[in-house]
C-alpha positions in Angstrom: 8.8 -4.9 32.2 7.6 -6.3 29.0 9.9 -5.9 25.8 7.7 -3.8 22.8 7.1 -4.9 19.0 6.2 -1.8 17.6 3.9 -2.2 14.0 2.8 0.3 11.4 0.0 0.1 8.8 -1.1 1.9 5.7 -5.1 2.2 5.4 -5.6 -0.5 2.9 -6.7 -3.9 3.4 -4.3 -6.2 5.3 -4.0 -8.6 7.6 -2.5 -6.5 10.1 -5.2 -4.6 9.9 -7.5 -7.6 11.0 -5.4 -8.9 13.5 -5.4 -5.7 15.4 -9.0 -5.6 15.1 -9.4 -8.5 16.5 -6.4 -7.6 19.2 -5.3 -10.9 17.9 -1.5 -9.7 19.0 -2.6 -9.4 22.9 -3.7 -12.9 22.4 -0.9 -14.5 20.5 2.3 -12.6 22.7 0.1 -13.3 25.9 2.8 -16.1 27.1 6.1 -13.6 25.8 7.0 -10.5 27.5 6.2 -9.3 24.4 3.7 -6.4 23.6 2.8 -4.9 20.2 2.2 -1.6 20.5 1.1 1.5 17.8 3.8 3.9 16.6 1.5 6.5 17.4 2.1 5.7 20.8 5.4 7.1 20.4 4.3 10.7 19.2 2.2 11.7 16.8 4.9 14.4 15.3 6.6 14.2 11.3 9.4 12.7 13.5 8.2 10.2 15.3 5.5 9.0 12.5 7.8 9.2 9.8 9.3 5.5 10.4 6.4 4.7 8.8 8.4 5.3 5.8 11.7 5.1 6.4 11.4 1.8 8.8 14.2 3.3 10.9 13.0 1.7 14.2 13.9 -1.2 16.1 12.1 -3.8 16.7 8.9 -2.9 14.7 6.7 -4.6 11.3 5.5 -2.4 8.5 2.5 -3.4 6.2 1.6 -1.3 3.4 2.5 0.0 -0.2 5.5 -1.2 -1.1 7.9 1.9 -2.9 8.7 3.2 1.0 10.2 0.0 1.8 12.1 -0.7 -0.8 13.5 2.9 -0.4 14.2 2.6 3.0 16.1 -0.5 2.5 17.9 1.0 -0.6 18.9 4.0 1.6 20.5 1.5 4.3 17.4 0.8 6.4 18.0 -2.3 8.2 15.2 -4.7 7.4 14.2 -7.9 5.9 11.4 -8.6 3.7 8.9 -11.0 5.3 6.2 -11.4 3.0 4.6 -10.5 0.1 0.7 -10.0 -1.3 -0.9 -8.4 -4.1 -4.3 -7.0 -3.2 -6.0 -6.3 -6.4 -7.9 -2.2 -6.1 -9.1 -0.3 -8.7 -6.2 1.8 -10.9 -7.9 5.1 -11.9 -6.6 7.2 -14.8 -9.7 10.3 -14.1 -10.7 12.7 -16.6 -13.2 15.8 -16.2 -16.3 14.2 -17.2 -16.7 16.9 -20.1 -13.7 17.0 -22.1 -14.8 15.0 -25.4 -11.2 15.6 -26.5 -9.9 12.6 -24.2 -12.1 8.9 -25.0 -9.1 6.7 -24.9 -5.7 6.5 -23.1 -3.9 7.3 -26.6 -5.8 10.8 -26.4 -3.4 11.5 -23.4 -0.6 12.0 -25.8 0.1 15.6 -25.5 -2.2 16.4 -22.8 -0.7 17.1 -19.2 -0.7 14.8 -16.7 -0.3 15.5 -13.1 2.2 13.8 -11.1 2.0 15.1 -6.9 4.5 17.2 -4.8 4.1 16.3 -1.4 6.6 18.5 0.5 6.8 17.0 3.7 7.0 13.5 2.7 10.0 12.2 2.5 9.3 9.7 0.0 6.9 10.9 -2.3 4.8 7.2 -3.3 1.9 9.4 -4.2 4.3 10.4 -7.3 6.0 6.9 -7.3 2.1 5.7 -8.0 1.0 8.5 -11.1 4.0 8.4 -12.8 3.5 4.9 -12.9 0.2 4.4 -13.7 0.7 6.8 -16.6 3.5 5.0 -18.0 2.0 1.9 -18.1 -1.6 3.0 -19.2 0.6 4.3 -22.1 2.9 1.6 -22.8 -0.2 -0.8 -23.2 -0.8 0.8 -26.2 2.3 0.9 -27.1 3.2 4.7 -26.9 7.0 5.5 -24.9 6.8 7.2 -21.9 8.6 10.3 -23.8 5.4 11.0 -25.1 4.2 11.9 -21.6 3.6 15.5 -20.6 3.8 15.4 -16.9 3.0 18.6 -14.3 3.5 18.9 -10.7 0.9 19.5 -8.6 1.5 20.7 -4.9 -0.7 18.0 -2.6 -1.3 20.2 1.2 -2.9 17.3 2.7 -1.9 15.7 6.0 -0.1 12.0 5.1 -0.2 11.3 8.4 -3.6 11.1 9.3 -4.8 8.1 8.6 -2.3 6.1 10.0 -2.7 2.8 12.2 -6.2 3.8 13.8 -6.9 3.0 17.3 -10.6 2.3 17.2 -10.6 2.7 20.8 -13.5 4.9 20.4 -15.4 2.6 18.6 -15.8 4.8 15.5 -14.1 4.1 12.0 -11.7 6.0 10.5 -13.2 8.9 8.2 -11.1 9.1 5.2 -10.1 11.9 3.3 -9.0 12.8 -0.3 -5.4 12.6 -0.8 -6.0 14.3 -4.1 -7.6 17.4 -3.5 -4.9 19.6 -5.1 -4.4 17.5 -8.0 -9.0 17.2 -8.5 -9.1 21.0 -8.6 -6.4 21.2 -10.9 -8.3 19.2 -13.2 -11.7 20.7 -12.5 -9.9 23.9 -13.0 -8.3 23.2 -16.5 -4.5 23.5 -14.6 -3.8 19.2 -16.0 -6.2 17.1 -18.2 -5.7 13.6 -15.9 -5.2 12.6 -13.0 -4.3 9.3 -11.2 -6.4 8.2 -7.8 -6.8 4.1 -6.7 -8.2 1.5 -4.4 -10.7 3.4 -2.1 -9.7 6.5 -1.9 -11.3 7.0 -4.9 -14.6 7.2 -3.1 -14.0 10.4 -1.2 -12.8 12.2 -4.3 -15.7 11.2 -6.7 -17.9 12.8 -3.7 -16.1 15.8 -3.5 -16.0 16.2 -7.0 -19.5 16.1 -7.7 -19.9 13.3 -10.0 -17.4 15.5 -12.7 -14.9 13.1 -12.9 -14.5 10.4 -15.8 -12.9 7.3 -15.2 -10.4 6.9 -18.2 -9.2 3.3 -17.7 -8.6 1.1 -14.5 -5.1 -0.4 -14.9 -6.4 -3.5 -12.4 -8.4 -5.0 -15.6 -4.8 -5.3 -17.2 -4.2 -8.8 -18.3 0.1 -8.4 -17.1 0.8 -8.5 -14.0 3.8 -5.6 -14.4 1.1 -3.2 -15.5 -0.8 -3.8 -12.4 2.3 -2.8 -10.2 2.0 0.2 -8.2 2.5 1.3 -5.1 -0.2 -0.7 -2.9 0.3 -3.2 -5.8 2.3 -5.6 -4.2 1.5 -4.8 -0.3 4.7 -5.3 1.7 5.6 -6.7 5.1 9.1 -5.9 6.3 10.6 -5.9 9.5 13.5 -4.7 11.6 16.8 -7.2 11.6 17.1 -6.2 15.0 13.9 -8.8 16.0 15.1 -11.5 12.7 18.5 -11.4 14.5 18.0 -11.4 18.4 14.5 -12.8 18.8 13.3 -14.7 15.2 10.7 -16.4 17.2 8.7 -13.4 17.9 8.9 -12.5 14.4 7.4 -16.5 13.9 4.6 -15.6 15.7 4.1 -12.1 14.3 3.9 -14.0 11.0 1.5 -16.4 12.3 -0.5 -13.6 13.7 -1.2 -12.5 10.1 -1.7 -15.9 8.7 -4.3 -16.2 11.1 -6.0 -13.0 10.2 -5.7 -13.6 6.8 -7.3 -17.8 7.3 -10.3 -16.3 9.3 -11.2 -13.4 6.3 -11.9 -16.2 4.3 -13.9 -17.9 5.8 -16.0 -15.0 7.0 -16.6 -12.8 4.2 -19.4 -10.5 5.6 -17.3 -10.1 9.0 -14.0 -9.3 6.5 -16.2 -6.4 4.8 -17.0 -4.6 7.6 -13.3 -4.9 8.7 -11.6 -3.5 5.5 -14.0 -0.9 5.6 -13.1 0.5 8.5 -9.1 0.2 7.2 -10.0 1.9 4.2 -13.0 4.3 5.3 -15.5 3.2 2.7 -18.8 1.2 3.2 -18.7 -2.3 4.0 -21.2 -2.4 0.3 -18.3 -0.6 -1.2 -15.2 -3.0 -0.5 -16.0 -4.5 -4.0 -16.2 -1.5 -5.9 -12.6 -1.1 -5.1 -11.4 -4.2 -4.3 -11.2 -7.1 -6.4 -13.7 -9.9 -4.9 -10.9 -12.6 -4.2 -9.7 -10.1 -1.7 -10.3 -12.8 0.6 -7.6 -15.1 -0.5 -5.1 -12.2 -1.1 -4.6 -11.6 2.2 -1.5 -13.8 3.6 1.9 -12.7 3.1 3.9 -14.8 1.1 7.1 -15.1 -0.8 6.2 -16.6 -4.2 8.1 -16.2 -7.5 4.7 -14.6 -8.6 4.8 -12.1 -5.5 8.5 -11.4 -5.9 8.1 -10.5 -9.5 5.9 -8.2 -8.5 8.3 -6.8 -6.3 11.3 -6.6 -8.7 8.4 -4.8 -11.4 8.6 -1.8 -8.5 11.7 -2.3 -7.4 13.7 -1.7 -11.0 10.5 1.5 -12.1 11.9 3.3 -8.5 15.7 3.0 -9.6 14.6 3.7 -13.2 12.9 6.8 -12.7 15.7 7.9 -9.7 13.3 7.2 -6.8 16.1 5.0 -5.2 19.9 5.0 -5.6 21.1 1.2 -6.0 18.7 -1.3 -7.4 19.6 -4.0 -4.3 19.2 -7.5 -4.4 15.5 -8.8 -3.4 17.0 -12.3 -2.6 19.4 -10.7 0.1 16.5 -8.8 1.4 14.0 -12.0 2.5 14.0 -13.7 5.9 12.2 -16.4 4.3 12.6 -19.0 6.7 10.7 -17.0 9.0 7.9 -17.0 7.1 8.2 -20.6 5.9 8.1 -21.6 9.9 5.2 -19.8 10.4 3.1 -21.1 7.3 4.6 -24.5 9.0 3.3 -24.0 12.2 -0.4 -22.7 11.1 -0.3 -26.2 8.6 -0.8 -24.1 5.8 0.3 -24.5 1.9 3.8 -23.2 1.0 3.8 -21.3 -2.7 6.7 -21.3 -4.6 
C-alpha cells in the first residue's frame, strides 16, 4: 500500500496547478510509494476541506494566498515555509460607474468602504485582502487609515467551490463571483467602493453590466509593500510531518514545481490555456489580469525580495488582529529543501 502526499490549491496561477495538469506528480513519485492525491478526495464537507486553510493535515502541500498560512502557523499549525512567489494580478479599488463624486482615491475619504463577512470561513482573507487594499490605496497618498470609513458586508457565496479541480471531465472550472454581496451593495447605494483582484474580476464586471468603475489598480504601485495582498506573495507550505520523516519526498515535491514552473516559460501559449483553466477566464484574458512576466513568476523561491513580501503580510495580519503573535519567518523556512531541489533541477539560487 502506497503512502499519500496530500496537496491543496487556490485558483490562481501556480505551478501546482500546472504540474497537476500535466499529472506531472504520477510521473515524478512513480519509483516512491508515494502518491499525491486531492483533498477533495477526502470529503468534500467544511470539515474535511477546511485544511485548506488551517493546514492541519499530515503529510500534505498548500499553494495559494498567503494570510491563511501564516494564520495557521501563527495559531500552532505545524508547517514550514517552502517557497515563495509573487504573481503580479490586477488590485481593483471599483466604483459605480456613475458617481462623479469619486475620480480619485483621496475622494474615498469619508465615503464607506466595504470590507466582507464571510461566516463560515474561518479565516476571513477576503477581509484580510479589502482592508488592505484600502489602506494602502490611501496611504499612497498619504492619508492614515483613520480616515477610512469601513462597512461590513455579509458574502453568502460557497468558498469551497473552486477548490483544487479535477479536470477529469475534461471541462474547466467555471468561476464565480466571490463578490456578489459586496457588487449589489454598491450598485445598491449600501457602500461607495469595493475591492475585487486578479481574475475574478472578470465574472463580476459581467454580472454587473459594465456599471462598475475601476478606481485604481494597486499592481501599478511602484513599492513592493503596497502591492502585498493576499494572493500577493503566493505561498507554498508544507506539513513538518513529511520535512521531518521523509525530506526527500518533499525534494521532489519541490522539483515537481520547478519543473512546472521551467516548462511555462518556455511555452507561453500552452501556459495561457493552463492558467485559464486555474482561474476560469479565457486563455486571451490571462493578461488582462495577470501581469505578462507571469511566466517567470512562477517558481517558488526564498529570496530576501520574496520574504519581504512575506513579512509586509505577515506584520498588516498581527497589526490589524488577524493573528495573535507575529512569529519569526526565519524559524518558519525549510530552506534547504528548496535549495536541494533548485540544486538538483541545475537551476539559479536567488538570494
Amino acid at each position: 500500500m502506497s503512502n499519500t502526499i496530500w496537496y491543496t490549491r487556490c485558483p490562481v496561477p501556480t505551478a501546482s496547478g500546472i504540474a497537476k495538469q500535466h499529472d506531472a506528480f504520477t510521473t515524478n513519485f512513480a519509483d516512491s510509494d508515494w502518491q499525491v492525491r486531492n483533498i477533495r478526495e477526502r470529503g468534500t464537507d467544511g470539515t474535511s476541506l477546511n485544511t485548506h486553510f488551517s493546514h492541519d493535515l499530515d503529510d500534505s502541500f498548500r499553494e495559494g494566498g498567503g494570510s491563511p498560512p501564516v494564520w495557521a502557523r501563527a495559531n500552532g499549525a505545524d508547517t514550514s515555509l517552502l517557497g515563495v512567489c509573487f504573481i503580479e494580478e490586477t488590485l481593483g479599488i471599483f466604483v459605480r460607474d456613475d458617481d462623479d463624486s469619486i475620480q480619485s482615491v483621496p475622494d474615498l475619504v469619508g465615503k464607506r468602504l466595504a470590507l466582507p463577512d464571510w461566516p463560515e470561513l474561518i479565516m476571513n482573507f477576503f477581509r484580510f485582502a479589502a482592508q488592505k487594499a484600502f489602506v494602502s490605496a490611501l496611504q499612497l497618498e498619504g492619508i492614515p487609515e483613520s480616515e477610512a470609513n469601513f462597512v461590513d458586508v455579509i458574502e453568502t457565496g460557497d468558498h469551497f467551490q473552486l477548490l483544487n479541480p479535477t479536470f477529469t471531465d475534461g471541462s474547466d472550472r467555471t468561476l464565480v463571483s466571490y463578490y456578489h454581496c459586496q457588487m449589489e451593495a454598491l450598485l445598491n447605494g449600501e457602500v461607495d467602493a469595493i475591492f475585487a483582484k486578479g481574475g475574478e474580476i472578470a465574472a463580476m464586471q459581467a454580472e454587473s453590466g459594465g456599471r462598475l468603475r475601476m478606481l485604481t489598480n494597486l499592481i501599478d504601485a511602484k513599492p513592493m509593500w503596497a502591492k502585498v495582498n493576499n494572493a500577493t506573495p503566493r505561498i507554498l507550505t508544507v506539513s513538518n510531518s513529511l520535512v521531518r520523516d521523509n525530506p526527500e519526498q518533499v525534494i521532489t515535491y519541490a522539483r515537481t514545481l520547478l519543473q512546472a514552473a521551467k516548462w511555462a516559460q518556455k511555452n507561453h501559449a500552452e501556459a495561457d490555456i493552463a492558467m485559464a483553466a486555474e482561474t476560469g477566464v479565457q486563455p486571451a484574458d490571462i493578461h488582462t489580469y495577470y501581469t505578462r512576466d507571469i511566466y517567470d513568476k512562477l517558481a517558488p523561491e526564498l529570496s530576501v525580495k520574496m520574504l519581504d513580501a512575506v513579512e509586509v503580510l505577515k506584520t498588516f495580519l498581527f497589526e490589524h488582529g488577524f493573528i495573535d503573535n507575529n512569529f519569526s519567518t526565519e524559524a518558519w523556512m525549510a530552506k534547504d529543501l528548496l535549495q536541494e531541489a533548485y540544486r538538483q533541477e541545475e537551476m539559479e539560487w536567488r538570494e
